[in-house]
N, C-alpha and C positions, 0 to 999 in steps of 0.2 A: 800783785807782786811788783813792787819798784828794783828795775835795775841801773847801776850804773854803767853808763857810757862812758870809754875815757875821754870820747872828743864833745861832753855835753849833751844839753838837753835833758828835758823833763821825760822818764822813758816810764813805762809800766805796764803788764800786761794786765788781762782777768780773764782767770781762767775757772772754770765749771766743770764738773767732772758726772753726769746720769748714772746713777748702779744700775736703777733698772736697765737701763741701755747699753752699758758700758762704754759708754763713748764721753770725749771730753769736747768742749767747747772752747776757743779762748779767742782773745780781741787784744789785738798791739797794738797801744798808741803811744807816739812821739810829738811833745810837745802842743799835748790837745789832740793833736791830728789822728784821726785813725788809720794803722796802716792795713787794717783789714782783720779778716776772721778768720780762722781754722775751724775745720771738724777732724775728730779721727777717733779709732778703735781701741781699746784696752789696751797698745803700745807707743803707752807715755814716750819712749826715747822719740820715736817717729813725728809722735804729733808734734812736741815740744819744737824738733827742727824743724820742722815747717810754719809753723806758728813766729819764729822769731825768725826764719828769712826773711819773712815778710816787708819788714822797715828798708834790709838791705836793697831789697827789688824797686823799693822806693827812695831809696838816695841815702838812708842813714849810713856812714861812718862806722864802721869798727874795727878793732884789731881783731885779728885770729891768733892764739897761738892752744899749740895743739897738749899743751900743759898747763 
């Protein structure tokens, strides 16, 4: 999945998703760089925000807005 940043850069996650396990896997990277990896449980919302703080922890740029 390619997202756009408004402040730039090359951004894109990959994410994996186990039935048998129920669990998902994903990897953020920014501009080549990896900002790391998530695991978590059958609640997509949870993993999803953890998976994409990840850049923030690491100095990426974003806007917030809550709409």
């Amino acid at each position: 999945m390619k997202y756009r940043n408004v402040y730039g850069g090359d951004c894109y996650l990959i994410i994996s998703y186990n039935e048998k396990n129920k669990q998902y896997h994903g990897e953020k990277f920014v501009n080549g760089k990896s900002m790391g990896s998530a695991y978590g449980n059958d609640n997509w919302n949870m993993f999803f925000v953890h998976l994409t703080m990840l850049g923030l922890v690491n100095g990426e740029r974003c806007e917030f807005s809550p709409y």
